[in-house]
N, CA, C and O atoms as a Maestro MAE file, in Angstrom:
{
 s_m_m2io_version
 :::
 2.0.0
}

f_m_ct {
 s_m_title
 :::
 protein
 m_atom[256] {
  # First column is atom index #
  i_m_mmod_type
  r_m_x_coord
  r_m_y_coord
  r_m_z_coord
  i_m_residue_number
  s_m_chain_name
  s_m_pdb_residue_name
  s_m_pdb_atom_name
  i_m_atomic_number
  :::
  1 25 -55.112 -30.740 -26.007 1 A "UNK " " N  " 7
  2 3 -54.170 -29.926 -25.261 1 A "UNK " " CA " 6
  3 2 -53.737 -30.608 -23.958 1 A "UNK " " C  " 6
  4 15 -52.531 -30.437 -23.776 1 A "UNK " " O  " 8
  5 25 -54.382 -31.390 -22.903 2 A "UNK " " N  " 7
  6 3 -53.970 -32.454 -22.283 2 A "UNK " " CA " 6
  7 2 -53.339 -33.270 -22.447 2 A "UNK " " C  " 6
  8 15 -52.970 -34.000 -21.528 2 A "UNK " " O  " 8
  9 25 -53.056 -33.402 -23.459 3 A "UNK " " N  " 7
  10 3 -51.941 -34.762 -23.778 3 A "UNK " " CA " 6
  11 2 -50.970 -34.260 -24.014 3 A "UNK " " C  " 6
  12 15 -50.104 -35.073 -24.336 3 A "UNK " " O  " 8
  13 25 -50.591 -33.030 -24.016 4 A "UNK " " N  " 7
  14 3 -49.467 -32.436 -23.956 4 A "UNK " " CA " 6
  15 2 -48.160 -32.434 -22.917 4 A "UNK " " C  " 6
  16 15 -47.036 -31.936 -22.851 4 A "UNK " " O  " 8
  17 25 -49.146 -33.423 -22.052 5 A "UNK " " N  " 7
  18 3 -48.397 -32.925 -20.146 5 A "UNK " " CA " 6
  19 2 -47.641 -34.406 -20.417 5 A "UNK " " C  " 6
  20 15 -46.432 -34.545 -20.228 5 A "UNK " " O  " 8
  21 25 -48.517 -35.491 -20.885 6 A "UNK " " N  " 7
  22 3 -48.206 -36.540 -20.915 6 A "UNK " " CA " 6
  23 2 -47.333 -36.999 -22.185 6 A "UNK " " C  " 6
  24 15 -47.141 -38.190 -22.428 6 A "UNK " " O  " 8
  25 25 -46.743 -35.803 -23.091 7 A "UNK " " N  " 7
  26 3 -46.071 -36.348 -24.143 7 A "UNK " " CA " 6
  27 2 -44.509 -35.459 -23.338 7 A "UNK " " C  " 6
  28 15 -43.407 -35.990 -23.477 7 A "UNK " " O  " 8
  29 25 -44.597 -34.624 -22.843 8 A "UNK " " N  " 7
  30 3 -43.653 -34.095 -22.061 8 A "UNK " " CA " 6
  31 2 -43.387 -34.421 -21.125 8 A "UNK " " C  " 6
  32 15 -42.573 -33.741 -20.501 8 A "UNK " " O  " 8
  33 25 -43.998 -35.787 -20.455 9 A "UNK " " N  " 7
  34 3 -43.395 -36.601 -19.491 9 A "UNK " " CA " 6
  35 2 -42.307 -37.782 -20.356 9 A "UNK " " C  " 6
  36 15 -41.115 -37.914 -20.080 9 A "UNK " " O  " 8
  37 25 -42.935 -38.449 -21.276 10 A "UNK " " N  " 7
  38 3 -41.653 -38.975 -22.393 10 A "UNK " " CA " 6
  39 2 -40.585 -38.605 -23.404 10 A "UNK " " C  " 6
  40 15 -39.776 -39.209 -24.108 10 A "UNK " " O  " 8
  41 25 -40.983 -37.180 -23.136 11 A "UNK " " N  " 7
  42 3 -40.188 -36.235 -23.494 11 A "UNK " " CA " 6
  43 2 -38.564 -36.247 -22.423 11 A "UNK " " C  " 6
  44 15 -37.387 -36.133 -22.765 11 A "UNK " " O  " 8
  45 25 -39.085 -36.401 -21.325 12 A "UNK " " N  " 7
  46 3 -38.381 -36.087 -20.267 12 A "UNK " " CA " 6
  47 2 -37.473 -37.313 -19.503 12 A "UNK " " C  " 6
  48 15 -36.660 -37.201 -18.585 12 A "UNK " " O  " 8
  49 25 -37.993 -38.697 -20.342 13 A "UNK " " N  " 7
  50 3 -37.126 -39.729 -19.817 13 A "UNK " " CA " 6
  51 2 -35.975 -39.521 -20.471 13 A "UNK " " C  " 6
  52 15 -35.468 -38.755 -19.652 13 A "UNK " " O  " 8
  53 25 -35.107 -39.625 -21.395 14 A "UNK " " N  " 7
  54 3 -34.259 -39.203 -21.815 14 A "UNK " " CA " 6
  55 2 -33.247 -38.380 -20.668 14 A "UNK " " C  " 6
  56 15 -32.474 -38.887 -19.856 14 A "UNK " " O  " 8
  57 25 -33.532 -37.011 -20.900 15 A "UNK " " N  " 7
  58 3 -33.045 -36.493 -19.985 15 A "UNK " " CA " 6
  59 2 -32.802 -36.636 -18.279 15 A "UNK " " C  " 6
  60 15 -31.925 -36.076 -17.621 15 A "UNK " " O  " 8
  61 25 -33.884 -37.584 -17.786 16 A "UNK " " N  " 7
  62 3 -33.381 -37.841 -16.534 16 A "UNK " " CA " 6
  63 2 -32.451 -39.224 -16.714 16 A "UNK " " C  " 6
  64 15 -31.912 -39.726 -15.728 16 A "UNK " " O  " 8
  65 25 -32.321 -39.737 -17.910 17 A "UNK " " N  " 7
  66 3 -31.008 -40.696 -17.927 17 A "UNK " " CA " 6
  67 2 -30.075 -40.360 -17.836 17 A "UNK " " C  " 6
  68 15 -29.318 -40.716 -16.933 17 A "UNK " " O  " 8
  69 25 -29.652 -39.179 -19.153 18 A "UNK " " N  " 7
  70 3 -28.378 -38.186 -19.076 18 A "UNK " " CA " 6
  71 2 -28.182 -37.757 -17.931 18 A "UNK " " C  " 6
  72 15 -26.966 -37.727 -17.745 18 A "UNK " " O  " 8
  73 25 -28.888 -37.309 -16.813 19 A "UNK " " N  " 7
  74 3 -28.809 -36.908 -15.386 19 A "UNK " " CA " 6
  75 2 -28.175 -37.696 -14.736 19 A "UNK " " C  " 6
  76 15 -27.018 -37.586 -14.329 19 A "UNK " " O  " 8
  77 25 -29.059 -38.714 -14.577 20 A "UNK " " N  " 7
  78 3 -28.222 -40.068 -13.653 20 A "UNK " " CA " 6
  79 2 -26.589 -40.698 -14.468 20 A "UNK " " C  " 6
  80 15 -25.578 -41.075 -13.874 20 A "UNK " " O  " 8
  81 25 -26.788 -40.638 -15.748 21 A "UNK " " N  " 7
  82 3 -25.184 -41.076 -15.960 21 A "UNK " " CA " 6
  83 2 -24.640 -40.097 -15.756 21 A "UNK " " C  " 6
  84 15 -23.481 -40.468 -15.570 21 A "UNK " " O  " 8
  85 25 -24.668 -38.839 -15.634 22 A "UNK " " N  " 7
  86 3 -23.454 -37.845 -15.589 22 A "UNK " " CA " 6
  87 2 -23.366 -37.246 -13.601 22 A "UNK " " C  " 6
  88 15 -22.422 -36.712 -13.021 22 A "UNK " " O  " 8
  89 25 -24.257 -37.496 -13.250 23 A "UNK " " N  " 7
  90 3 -24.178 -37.756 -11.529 23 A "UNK " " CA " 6
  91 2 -23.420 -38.955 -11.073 23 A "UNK " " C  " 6
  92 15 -22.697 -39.032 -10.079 23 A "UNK " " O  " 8
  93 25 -23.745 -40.057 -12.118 24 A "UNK " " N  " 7
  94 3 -22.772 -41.434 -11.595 24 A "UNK " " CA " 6
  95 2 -21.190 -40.967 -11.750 24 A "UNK " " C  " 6
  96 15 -20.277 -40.781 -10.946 24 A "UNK " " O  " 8
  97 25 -21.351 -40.853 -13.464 25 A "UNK " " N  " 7
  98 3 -20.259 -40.903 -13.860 25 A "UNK " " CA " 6
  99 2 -19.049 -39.728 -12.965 25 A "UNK " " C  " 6
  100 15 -17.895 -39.648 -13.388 25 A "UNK " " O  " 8
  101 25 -19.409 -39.070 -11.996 26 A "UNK " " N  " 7
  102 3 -18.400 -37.953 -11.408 26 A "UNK " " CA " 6
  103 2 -17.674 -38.882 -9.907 26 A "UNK " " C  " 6
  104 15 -18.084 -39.748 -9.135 26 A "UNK " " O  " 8
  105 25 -16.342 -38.055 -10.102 27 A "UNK " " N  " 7
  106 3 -16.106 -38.899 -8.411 27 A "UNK " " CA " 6
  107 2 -16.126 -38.063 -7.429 27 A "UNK " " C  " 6
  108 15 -16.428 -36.887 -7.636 27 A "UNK " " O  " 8
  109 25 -15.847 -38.465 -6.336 28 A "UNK " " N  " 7
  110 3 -15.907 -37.505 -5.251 28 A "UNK " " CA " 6
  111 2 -17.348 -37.098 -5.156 28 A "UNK " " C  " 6
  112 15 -17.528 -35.889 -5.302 28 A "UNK " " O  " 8
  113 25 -18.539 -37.914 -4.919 29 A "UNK " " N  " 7
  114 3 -20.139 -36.992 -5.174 29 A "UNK " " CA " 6
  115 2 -19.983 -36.317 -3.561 29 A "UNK " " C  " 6
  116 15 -19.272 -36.592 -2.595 29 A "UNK " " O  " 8
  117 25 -20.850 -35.483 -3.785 30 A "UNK " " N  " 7
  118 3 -21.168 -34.939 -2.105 30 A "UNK " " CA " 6
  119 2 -22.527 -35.542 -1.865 30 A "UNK " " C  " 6
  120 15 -23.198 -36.018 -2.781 30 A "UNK " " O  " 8
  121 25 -22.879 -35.511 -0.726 31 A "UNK " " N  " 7
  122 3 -23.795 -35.800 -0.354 31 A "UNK " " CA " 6
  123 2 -25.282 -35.135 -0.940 31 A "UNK " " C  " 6
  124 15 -26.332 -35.776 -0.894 31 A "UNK " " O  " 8
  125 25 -25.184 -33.749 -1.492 32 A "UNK " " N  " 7
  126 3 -26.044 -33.427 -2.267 32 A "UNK " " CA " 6
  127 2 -26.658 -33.917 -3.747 32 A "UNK " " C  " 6
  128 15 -27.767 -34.048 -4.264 32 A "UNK " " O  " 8
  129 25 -24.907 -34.151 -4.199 33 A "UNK " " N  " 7
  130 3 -24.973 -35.553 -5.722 33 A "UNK " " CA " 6
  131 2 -26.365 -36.834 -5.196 33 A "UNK " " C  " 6
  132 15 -27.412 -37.317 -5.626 33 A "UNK " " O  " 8
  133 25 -25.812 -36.868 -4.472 34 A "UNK " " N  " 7
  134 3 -26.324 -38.744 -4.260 34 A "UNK " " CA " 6
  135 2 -28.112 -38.092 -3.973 34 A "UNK " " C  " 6
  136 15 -28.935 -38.311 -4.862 34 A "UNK " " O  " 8
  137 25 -28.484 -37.433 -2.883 35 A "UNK " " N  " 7
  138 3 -29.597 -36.861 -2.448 35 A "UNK " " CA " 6
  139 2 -30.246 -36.625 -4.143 35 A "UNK " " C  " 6
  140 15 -31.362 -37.107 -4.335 35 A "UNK " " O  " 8
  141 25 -29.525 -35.865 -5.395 36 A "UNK " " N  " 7
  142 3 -30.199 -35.637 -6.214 36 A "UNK " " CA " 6
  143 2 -30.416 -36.990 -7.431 36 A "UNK " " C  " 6
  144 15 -31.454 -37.116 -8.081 36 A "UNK " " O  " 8
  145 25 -29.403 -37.771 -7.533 37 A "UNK " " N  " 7
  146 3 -29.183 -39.157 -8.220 37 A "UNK " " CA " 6
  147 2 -30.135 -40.153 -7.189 37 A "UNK " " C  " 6
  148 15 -29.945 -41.355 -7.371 37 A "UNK " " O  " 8
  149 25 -30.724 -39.942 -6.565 38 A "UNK " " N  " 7
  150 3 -31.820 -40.598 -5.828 38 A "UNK " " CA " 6
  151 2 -33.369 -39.995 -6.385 38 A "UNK " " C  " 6
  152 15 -34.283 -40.808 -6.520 38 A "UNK " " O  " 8
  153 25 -33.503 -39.132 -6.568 39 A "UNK " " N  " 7
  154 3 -34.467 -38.122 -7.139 39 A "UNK " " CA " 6
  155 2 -34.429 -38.291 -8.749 39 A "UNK " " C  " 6
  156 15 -35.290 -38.321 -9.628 39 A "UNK " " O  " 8
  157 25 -33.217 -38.374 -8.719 40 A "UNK " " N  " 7
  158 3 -33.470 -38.900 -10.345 40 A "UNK " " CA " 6
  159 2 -33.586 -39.752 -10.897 40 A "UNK " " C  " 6
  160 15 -33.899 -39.761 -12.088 40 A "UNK " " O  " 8
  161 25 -33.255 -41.260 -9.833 41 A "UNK " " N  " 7
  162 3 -34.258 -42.182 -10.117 41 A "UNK " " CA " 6
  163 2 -35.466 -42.449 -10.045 41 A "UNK " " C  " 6
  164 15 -36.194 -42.975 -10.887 41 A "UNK " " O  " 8
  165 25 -35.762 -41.967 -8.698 42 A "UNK " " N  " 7
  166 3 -36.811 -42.146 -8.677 42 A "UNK " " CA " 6
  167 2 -38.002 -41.700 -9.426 42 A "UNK " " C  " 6
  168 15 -39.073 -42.305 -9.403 42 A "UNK " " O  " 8
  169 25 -37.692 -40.239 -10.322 43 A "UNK " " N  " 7
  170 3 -38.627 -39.680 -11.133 43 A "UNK " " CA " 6
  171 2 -38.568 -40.106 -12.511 43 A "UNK " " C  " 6
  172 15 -39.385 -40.011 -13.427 43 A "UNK " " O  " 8
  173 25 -36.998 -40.773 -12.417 44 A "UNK " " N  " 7
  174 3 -37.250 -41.798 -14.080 44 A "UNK " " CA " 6
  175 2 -38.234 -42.699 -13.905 44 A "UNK " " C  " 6
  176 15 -39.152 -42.691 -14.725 44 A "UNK " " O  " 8
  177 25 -38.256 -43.831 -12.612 45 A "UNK " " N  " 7
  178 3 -39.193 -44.662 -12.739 45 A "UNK " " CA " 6
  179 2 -40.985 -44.208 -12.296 45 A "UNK " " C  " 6
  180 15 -42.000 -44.870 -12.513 45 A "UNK " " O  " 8
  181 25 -40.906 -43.434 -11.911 46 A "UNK " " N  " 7
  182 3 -41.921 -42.855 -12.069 46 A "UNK " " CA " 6
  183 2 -42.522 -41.942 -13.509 46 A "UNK " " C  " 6
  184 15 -43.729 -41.765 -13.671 46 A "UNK " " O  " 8
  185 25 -41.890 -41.625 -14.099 47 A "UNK " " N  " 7
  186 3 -41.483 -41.117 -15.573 47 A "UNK " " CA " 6
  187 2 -42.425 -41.999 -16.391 47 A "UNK " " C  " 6
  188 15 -43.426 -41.660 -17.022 47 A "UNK " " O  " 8
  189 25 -41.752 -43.483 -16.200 48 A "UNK " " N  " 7
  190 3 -41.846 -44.520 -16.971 48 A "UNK " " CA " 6
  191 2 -43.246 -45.202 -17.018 48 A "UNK " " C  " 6
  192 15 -44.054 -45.461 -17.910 48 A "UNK " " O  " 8
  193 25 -43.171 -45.403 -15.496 49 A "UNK " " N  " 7
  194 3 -44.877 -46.258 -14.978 49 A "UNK " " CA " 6
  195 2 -45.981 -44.870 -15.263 49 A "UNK " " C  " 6
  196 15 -47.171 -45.090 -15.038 49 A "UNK " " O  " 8
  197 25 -45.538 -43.322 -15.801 50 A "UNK " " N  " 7
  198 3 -46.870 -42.963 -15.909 50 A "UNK " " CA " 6
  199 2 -46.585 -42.903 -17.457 50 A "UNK " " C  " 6
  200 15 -47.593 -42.617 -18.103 50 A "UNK " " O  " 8
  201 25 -45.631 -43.072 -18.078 51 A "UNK " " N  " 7
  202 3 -45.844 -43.080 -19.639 51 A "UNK " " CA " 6
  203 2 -46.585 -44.468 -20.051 51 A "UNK " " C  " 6
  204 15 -47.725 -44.501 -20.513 51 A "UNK " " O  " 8
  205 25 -45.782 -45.589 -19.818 52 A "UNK " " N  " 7
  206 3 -46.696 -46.801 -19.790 52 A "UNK " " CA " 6
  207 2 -48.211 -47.013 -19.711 52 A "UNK " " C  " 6
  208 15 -48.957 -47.762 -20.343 52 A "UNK " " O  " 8
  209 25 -48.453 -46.042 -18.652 53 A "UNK " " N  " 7
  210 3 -49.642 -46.286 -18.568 53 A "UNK " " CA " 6
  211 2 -50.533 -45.425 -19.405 53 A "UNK " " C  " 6
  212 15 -51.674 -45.719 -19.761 53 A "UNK " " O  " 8
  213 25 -49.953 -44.453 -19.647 54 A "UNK " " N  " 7
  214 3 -50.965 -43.245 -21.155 54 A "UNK " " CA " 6
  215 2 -50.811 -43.645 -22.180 54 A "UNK " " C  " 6
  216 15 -51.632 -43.340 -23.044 54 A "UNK " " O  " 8
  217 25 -49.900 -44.337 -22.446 55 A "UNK " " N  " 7
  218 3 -49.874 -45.894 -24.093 55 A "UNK " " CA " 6
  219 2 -50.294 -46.441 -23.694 55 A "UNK " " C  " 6
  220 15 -51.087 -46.907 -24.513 55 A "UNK " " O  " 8
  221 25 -50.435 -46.934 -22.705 56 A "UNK " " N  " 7
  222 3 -50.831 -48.740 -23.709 56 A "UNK " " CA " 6
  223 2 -52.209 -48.798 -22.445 56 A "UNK " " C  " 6
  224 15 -53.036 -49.657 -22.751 56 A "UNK " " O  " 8
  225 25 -52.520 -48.093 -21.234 57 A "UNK " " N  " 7
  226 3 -53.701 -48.585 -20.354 57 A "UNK " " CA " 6
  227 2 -54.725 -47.565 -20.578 57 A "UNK " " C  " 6
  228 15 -55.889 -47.897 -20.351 57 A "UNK " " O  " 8
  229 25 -54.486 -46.390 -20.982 58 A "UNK " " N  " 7
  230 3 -55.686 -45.344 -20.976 58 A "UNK " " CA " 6
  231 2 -56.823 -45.605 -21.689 58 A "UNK " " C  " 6
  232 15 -56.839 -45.757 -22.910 58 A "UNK " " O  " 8
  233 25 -57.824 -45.666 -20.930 59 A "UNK " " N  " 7
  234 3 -58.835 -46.296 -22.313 59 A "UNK " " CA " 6
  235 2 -59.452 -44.666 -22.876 59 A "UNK " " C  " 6
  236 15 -59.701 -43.630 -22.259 59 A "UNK " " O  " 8
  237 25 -59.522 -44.967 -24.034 60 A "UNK " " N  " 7
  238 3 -60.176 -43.781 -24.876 60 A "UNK " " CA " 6
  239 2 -61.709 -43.586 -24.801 60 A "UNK " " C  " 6
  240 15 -62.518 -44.497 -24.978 60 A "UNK " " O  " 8
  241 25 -62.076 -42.072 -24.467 61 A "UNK " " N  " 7
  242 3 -62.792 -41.098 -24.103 61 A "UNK " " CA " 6
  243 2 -64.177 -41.248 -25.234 61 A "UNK " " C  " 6
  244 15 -63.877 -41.138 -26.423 61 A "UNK " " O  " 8
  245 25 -65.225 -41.420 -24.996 62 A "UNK " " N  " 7
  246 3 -66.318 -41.273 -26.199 62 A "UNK " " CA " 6
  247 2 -67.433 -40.178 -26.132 62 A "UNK " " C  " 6
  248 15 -68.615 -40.306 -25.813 62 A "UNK " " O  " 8
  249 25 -66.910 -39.344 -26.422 63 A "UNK " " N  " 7
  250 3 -67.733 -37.996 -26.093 63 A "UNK " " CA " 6
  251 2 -69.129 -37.869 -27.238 63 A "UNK " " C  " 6
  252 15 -69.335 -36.899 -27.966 63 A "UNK " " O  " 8
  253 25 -69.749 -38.780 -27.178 64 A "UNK " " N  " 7
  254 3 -70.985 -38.666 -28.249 64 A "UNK " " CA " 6
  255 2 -72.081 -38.323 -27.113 64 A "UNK " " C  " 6
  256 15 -73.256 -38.132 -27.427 64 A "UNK " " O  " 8
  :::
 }
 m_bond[255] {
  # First column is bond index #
  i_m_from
  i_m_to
  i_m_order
  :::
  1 1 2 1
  2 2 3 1
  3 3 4 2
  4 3 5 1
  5 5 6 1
  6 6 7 1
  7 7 8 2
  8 7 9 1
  9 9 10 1
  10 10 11 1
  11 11 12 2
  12 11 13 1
  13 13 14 1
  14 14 15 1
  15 15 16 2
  16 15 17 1
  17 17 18 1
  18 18 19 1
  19 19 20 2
  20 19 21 1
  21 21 22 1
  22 22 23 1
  23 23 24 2
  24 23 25 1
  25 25 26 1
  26 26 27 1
  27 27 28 2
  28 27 29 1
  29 29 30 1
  30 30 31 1
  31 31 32 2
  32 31 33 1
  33 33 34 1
  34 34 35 1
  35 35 36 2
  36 35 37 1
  37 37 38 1
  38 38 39 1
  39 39 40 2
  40 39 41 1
  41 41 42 1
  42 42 43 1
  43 43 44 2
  44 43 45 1
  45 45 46 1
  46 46 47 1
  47 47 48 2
  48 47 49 1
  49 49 50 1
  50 50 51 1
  51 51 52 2
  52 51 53 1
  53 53 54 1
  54 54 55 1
  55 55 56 2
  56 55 57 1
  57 57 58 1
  58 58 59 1
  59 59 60 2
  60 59 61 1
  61 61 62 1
  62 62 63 1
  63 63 64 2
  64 63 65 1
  65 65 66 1
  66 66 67 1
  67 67 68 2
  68 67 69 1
  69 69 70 1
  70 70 71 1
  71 71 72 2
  72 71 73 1
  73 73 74 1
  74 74 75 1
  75 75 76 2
  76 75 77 1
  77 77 78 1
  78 78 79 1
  79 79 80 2
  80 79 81 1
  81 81 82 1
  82 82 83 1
  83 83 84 2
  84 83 85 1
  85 85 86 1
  86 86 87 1
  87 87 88 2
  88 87 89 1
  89 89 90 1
  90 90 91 1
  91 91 92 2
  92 91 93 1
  93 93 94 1
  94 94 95 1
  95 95 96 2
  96 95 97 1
  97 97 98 1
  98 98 99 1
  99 99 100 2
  100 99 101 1
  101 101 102 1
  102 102 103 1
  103 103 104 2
  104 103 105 1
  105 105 106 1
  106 106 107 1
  107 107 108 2
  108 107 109 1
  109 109 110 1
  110 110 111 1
  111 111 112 2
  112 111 113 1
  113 113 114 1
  114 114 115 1
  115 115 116 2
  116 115 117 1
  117 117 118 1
  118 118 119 1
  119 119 120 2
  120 119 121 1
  121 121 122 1
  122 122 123 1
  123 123 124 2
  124 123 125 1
  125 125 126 1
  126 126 127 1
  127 127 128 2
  128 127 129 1
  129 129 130 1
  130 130 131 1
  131 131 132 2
  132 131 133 1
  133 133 134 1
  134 134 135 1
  135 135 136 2
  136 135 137 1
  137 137 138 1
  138 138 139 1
  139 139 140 2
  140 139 141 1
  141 141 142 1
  142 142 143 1
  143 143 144 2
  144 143 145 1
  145 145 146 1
  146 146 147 1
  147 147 148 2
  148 147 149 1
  149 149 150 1
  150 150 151 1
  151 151 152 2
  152 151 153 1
  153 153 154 1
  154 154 155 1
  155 155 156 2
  156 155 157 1
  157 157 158 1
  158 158 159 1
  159 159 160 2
  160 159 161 1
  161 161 162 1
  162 162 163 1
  163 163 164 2
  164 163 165 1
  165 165 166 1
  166 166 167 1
  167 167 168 2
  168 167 169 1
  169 169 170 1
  170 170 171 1
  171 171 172 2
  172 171 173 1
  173 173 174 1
  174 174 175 1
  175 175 176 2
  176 175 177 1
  177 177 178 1
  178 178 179 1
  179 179 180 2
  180 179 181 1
  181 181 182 1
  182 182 183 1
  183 183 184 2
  184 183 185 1
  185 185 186 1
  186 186 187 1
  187 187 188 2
  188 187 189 1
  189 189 190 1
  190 190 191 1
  191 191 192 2
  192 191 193 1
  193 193 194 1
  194 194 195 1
  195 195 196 2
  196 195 197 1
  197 197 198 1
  198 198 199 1
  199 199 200 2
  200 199 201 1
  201 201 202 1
  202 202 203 1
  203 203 204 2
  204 203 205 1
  205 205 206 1
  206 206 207 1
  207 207 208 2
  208 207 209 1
  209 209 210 1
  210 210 211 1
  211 211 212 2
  212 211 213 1
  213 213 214 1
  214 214 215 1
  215 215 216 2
  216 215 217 1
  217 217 218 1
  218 218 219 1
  219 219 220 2
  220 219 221 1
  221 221 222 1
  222 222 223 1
  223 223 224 2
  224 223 225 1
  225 225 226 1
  226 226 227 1
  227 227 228 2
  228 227 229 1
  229 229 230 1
  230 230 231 1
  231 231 232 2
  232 231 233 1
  233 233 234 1
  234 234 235 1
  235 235 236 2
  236 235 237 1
  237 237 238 1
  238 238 239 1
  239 239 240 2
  240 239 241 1
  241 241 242 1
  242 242 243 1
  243 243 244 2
  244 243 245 1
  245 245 246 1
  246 246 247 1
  247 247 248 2
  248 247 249 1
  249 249 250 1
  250 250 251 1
  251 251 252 2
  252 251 253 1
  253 253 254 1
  254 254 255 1
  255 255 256 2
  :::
 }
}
């Protein structure tokens, strides 16, 4: 049931792409656009470096 948080974080890159292209893609941003297309990078790459790391660095649990 924990790994649930972490499959809904790669769940969620996707969608903060669609975010950032459709914040780029507008003209005229306000200053609130940009404030949130900053946030949405930053939580893609943060997105990313914690999915990365629950593939491929987590070492597995031996509950014996």
């Amino acid at each position: 049931m924990e790994n649930i948080i972490h499959y809904s974080d790669i769940l969620a890159i996707p969608f903060f792409i669609v975010l950032i292209v459709y914040i780029a893609s507008k003209q005229n941003k306000t200053i609130i656009e940009y404030i949130l297309m900053c946030f949405a990078i930053c939580g893609l790459c943060c997105d990313i470096l914690f999915s990365i790391y629950f593939l491929f660095y987590k070492k597995t649990e031996c509950n014996i």
